[in-house]
N, C-alpha and C positions, 0 to 999 in steps of 0.2 A: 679672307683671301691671304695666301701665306706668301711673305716678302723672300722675293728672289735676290740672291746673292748674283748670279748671271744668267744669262739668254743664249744661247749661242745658236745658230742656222747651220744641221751638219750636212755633210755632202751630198746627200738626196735632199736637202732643202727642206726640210724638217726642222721643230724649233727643238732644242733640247733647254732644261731648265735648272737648275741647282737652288734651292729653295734653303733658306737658315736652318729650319728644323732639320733639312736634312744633312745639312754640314754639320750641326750638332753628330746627328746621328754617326756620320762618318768619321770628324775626329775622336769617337770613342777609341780608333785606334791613334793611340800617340802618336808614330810617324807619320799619322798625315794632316795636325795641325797645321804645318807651315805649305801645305801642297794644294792649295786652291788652282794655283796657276797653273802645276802639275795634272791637273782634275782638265783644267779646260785645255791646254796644250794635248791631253790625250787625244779628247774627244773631236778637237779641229785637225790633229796630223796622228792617228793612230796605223802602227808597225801592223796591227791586223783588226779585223771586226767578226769577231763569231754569232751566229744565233744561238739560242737560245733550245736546247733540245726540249727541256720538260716543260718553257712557258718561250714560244714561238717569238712572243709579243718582248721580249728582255734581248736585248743586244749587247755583247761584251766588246769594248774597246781594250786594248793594249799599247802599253807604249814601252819601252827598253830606256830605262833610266841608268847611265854610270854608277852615281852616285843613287840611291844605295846598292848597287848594281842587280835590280830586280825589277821587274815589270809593274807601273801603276796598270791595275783594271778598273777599271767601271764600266758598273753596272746599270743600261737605261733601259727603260722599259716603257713603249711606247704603246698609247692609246689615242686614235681618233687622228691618226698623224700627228701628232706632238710627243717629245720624250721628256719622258724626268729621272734624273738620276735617283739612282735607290740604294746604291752606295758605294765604296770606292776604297780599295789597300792594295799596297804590293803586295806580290807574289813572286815565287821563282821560277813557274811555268808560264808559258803564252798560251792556257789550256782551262777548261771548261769542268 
């Protein structure tokens, strides 16, 4: 069973999940070692939520950060009503 960093209940009452192997996966990008809290601040108060065109089931959050003056996204992708993030960087688009 893969140990979860955090749990969080998003606005439709869904669980979303952050699991270590996938923080692994996601601090491969450098800026976003220090943004866990960045990661969950998205996913609880996000600027906008897109679907997903080519996989319906994938939801993109965005959030508008000052500092580094670019949008965290993440990416969850939900199965069976639950979501797990699949992974998470800034950008300078709020776009898909």
């Amino acid at each position: 069973m893969a140990v979860e960093l955090f749990r969080i209940t998003d606005r439709s009452g869904r669980i979303i999940r952050l699991t270590q192997s996938q923080w692994r996966h996601i601090c491969e990008h450098p800026e976003m070692v220090s943004a866990v809290e960045g990661v969950r601040e998205t996913l609880e108060h996000p600027d906008k939520i897109l679907k997903g065109v080519v996989d319906p089931q994938v939801h993109y959050y965005f959030r508008h950060y000052k500092l580094p003056g670019k949008f965290l996204l993440v990416a969850v992708k939900y199965l069976n009503g639950n979501g797990f993030i699949v992974t998470a960087f800034y950008t300078t688009k709020m776009a898909i």
